[in-house]
C-alpha positions in Angstrom: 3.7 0.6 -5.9 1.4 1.6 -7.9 -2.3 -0.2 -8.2 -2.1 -0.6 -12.2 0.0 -3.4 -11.4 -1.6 -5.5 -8.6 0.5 -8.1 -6.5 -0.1 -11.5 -6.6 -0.2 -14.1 -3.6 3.6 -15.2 -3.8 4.7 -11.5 -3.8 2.4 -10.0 -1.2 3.6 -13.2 1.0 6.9 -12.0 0.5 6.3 -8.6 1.1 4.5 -9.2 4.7 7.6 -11.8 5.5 9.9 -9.3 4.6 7.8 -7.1 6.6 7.9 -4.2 4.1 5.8 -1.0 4.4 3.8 -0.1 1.2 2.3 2.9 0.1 0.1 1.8 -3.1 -1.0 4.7 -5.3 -3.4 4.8 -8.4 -4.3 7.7 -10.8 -7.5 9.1 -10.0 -8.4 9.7 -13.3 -6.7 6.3 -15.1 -8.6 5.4 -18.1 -6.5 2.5 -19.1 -5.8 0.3 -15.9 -9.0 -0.3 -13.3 -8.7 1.4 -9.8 -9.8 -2.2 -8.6 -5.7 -3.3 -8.7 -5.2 -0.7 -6.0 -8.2 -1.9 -3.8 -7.4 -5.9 -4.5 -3.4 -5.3 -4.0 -4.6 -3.6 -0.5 -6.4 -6.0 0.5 -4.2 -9.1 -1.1 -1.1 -7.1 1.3 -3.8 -6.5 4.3 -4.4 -10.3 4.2 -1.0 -11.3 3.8 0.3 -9.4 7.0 -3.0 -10.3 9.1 -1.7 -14.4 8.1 2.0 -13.7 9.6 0.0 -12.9 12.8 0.0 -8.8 12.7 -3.8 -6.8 13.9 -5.7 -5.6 11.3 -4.7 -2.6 12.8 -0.8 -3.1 12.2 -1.6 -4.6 9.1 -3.4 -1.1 8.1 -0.2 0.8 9.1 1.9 -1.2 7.1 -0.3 -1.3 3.9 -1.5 2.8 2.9 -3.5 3.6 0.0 -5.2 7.4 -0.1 -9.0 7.4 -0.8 -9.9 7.6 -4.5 -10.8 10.9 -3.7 -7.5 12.8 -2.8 -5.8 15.1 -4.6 -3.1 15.0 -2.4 0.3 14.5 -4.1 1.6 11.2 -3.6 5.2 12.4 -2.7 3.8 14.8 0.1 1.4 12.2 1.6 4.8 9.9 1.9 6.7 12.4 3.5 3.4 13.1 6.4 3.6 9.7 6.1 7.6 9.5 7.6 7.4 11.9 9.6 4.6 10.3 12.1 6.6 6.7 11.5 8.5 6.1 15.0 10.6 3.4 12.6 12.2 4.0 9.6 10.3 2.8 6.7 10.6 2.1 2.8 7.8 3.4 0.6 7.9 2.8 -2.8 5.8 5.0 -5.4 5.2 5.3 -8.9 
């Protein structure tokens, strides 16, 4: 998903039911849209998982967002990203 669009409460409740993996990404260099929707969406998820009883470790593996810093492309991060999962996984990108 992409963190120009945070979630709200009711969709990252659903998201942690449904017990979906997200990978949240957010244009380093965004002049329109606030890197803060990537950083409140993370946490809103984080939250959201920790409530349906997951660590805030599980809750970490469930929920990935790359430091504002990388330059790393988002589809090659996803596809380390599949490779070390032991279970297959959904991520959804912009």
């Amino acid at each position: 998903m992409t963190g120009g669009f945070p979630v709200n409460a009711a969709q990252a409740t659903a998201i942690a039911a449904a017990e979906v993996p997200v990978w949240i990404t957010h244009g380093e260099h965004d002049h329109l849209l606030n890197v803060s929707g990537a950083r409140n969406s993370s946490a809103m998820l984080r939250q959201a998982y920790e409530a349906r009883g997951k660590t805030p470790e599980q809750a970490a593996d469930l929920v990935r967002r790359p430091p504002q810093a990388s330059r790393q492309a988002p589809t090659a991060a996803v596809s380390r990203l599949a490779r070390s999962s032991p279970i297959p996984r959904i991520w959804l990108t912009t």
